[in-house]
N, C-alpha and C positions, 0 to 999 in steps of 0.2 A: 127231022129233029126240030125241037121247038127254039125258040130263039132262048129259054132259059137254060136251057140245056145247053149249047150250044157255048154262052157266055160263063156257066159252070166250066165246062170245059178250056174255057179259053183264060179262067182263071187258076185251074190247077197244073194248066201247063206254065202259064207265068211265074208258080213257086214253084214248080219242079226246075224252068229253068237258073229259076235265082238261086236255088238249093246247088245246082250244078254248079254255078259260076263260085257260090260260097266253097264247095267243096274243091274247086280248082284251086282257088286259092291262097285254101287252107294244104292242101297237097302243095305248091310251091313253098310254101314256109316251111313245111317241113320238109323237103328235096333241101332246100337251102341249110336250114339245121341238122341234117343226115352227113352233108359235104361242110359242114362247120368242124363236125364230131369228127369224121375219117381224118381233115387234114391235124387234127387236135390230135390223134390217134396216130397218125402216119410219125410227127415228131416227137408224141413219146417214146413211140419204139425206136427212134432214131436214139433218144437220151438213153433206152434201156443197153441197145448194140453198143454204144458209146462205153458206159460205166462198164459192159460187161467186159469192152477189151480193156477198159485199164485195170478190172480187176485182178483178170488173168495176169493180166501185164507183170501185176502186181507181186500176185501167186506166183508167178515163173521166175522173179527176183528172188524172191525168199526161197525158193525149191535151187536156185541155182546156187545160191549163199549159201548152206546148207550143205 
């Protein structure tokens, strides 16, 4: 191989590496905003279990008054 070739090469592995390191990157910020959304996720369904027992709750007053 000639030495232009050679330095071709040694140049598109340098943005193939920087491409990788961007895309790692970019993959942790979004891991990070994935585990944002779940724990955001986990306590609405906690407020929805919540409202749904006192709805019942609720319902079960009125069916027992009744």
């Amino acid at each position: 191989m000639s030495l232009e070739l050679l330095s071709q090469l040694e140049t598109k592995i340098q943005a193939t590496l920087e491409s990788v390191e961007l895309l790692k990157m970019e993959l942790e910020e979004e891991k990070q905003k994935n585990e944002a959304l779940e724990s955001k996720n986990q306590q609405l369904q906690e407020d929805l279990n919540s409202w749904n027992d006192k709805v019942n709750g609720l319902v079960g007053l009125l069916n027992s008054e009744v």
